[in-house]
PLY file of the C-alpha trace (Angstrom):
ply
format ascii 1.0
element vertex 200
property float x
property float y
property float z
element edge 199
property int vertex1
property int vertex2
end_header
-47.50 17.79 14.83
-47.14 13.89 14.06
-46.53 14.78 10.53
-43.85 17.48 10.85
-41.92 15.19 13.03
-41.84 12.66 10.47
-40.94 15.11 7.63
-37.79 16.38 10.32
-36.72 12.53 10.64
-37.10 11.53 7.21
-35.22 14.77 6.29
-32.44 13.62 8.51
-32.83 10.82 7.23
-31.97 11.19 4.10
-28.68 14.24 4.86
-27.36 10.89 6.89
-27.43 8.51 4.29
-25.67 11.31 1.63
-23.38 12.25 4.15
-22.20 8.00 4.34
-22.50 7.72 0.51
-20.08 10.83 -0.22
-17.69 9.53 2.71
-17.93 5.86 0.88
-17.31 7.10 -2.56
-14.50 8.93 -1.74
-12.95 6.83 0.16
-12.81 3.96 -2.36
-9.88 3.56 -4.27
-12.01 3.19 -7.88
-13.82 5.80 -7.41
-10.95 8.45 -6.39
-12.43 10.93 -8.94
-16.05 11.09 -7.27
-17.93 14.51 -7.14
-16.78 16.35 -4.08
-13.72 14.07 -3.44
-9.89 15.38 -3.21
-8.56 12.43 -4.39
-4.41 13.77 -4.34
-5.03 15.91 -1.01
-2.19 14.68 1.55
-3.72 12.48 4.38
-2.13 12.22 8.18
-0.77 8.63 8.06
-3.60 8.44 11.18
-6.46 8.29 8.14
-4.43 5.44 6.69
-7.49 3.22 7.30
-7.26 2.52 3.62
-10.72 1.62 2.15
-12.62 -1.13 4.18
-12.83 -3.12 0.63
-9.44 -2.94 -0.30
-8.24 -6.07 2.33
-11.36 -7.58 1.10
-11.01 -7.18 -2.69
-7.10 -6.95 -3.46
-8.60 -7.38 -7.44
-10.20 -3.56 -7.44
-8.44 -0.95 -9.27
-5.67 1.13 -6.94
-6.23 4.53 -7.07
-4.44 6.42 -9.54
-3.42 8.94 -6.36
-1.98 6.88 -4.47
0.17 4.97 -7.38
1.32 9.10 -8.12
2.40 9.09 -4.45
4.15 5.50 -4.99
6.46 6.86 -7.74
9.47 8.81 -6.32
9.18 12.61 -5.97
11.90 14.50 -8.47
14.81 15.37 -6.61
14.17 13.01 -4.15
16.99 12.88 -1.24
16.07 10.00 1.35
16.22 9.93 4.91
20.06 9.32 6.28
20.79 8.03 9.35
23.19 4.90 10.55
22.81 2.73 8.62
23.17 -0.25 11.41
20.55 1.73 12.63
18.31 1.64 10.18
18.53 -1.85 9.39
18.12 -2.67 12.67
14.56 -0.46 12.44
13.70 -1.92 8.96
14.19 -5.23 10.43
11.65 -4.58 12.97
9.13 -2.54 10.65
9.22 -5.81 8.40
7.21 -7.57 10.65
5.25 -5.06 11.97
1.61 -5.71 11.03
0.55 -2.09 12.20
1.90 -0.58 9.00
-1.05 -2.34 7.21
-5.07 -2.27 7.07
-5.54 -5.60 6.72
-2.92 -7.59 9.65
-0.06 -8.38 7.14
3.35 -7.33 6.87
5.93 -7.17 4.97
7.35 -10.58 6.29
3.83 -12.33 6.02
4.67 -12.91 2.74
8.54 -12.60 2.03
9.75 -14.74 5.22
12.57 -16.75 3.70
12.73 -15.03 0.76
9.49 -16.40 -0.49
7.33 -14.59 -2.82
10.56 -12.53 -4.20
10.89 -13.41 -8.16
14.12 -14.23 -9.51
14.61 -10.51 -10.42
14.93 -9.80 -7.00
18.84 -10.43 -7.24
19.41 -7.91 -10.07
20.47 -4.33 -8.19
17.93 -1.49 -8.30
16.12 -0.25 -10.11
14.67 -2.95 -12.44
11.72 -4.24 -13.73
9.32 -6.40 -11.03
5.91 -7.83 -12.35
3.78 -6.53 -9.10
5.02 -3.00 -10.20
4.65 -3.83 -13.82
1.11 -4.65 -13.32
0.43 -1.57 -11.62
1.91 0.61 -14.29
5.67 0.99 -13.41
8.35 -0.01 -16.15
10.91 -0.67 -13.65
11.03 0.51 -9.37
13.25 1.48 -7.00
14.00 -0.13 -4.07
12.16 2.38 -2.00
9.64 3.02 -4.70
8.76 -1.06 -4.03
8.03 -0.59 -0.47
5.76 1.93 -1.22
3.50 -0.03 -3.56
3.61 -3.12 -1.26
2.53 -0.43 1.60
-0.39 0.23 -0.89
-1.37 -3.04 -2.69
-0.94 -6.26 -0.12
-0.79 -4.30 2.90
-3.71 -1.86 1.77
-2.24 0.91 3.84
-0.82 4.11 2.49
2.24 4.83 1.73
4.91 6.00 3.91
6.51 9.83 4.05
8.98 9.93 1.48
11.32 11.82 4.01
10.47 9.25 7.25
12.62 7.24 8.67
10.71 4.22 7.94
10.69 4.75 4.20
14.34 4.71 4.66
14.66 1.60 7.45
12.19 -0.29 5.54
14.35 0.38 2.10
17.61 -0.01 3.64
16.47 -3.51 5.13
15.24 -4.68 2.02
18.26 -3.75 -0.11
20.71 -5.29 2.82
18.31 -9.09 2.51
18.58 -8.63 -1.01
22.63 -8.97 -0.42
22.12 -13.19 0.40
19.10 -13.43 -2.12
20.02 -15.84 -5.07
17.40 -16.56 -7.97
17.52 -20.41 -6.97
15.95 -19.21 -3.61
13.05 -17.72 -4.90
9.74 -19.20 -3.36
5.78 -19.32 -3.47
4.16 -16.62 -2.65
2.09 -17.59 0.38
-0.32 -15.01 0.46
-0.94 -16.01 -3.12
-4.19 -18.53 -2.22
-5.27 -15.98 0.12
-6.15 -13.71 -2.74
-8.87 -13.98 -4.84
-6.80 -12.71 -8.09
-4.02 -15.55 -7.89
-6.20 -17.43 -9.91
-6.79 -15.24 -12.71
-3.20 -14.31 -13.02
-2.02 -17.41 -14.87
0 1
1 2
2 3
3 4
4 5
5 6
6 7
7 8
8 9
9 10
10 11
11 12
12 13
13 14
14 15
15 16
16 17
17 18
18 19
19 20
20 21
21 22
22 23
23 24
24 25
25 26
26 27
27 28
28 29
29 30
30 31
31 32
32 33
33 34
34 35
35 36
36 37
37 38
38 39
39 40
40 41
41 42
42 43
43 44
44 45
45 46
46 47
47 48
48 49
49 50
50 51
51 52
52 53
53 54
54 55
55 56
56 57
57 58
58 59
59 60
60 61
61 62
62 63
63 64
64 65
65 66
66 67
67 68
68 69
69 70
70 71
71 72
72 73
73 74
74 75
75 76
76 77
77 78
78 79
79 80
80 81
81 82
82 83
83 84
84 85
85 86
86 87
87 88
88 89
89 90
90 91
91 92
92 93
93 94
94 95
95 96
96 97
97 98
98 99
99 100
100 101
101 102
102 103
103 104
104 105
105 106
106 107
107 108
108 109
109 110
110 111
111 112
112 113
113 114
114 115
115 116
116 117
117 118
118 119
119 120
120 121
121 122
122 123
123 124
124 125
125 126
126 127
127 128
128 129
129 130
130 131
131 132
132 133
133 134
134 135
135 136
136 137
137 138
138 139
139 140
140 141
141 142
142 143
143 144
144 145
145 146
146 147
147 148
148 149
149 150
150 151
151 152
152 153
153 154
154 155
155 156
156 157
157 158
158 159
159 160
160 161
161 162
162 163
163 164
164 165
165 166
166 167
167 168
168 169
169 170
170 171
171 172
172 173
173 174
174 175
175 176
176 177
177 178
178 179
179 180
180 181
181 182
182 183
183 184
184 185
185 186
186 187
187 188
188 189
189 190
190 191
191 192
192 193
193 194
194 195
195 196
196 197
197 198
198 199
């Protein structure tokens, strides 16, 4: 009797721990590709608690999914709305830290026009080193959002046909209006990270 209970637990046991090591592997961005994973499938915005490591290791690789989902579908026709309206929104969504995994936002590390590069003042879309590093030639405006939603912010990113997407982009392209290169600043999440140093 005392033995077949401990075959039942240590059977459970071990279903338990496979159960947490299939849910870890495919949940972590470098391993998107993992046995058993859907690493493209389309998650509710609710799952958007990104992978626990991510805020803890912005140097690991992004997932390859989730850059595809950065990168603006073809025949892509944004949200429209007001615009006073939607700056008004994107203003707002800027600061919200909810839209991240990790309690930043957008304006944790671009208040006052810091961490923007020179580049910043040419019009969209061009060529920024953040999206350069990550495998894009040159980004859209919207396109930008998107891979701060997934890189800094470890979140994921937004609907391409929300509202926010389109606040968030409209905001962004209405700062970059007063942005001159002469303005650009530190980036202060910069000593935060573990990768500013290697990045020299």
């Amino acid at each position: 009797m005392q033995r077949s209970k401990l075959r039942i637990r240590s059977g459970m046991s071990a279903m338990v721990s496979t159960g947490v090591l299939s849910v870890g592997l495919c949940g972590a961005p470098g391993i998107a590709l993992a046995a058993g994973c859907a690493p493209c499938a389309p998650k509710s915005r609710k799952s958007a608690q990104a992978n626990p490591d991510a805020a803890k290791n912005p140097c690991a690789a992004v997932n390859p999914c989730a850059l595809k989902a950065a990168k603006r579908p073809a025949g892509h026709t944004p949200y429209k709305g007001n615009r006073a309206e939607l700056v008004a929104l994107g203003k707002n969504l800027f600061s919200d830290t909810r839209l991240s995994t990790n309690g930043l936002s957008c304006n944790t590390c671009h208040e006052g026009y810091k961490a923007y590069q020179p580049t910043f003042a040419k019009p969209y879309p061009h060529a920024v080193v953040m999206a350069t590093e990550m495998g894009f030639k040159q980004v859209h405006a919207d396109e930008m959002v998107q891979l701060c939603m997934i890189r800094p912010m470890a979140a994921q990113p937004l609907d391409w046909k929300s509202k926010e997407l389109a606040a968030l982009t409209t905001y962004v392209v209405d700062i970059q209006k007063g942005f001159k290169p002469s303005m650009a600043g530190a980036n202060p999440c910069a000593p935060k990270s573990p990768c500013a140093a290697k990045k020299r």
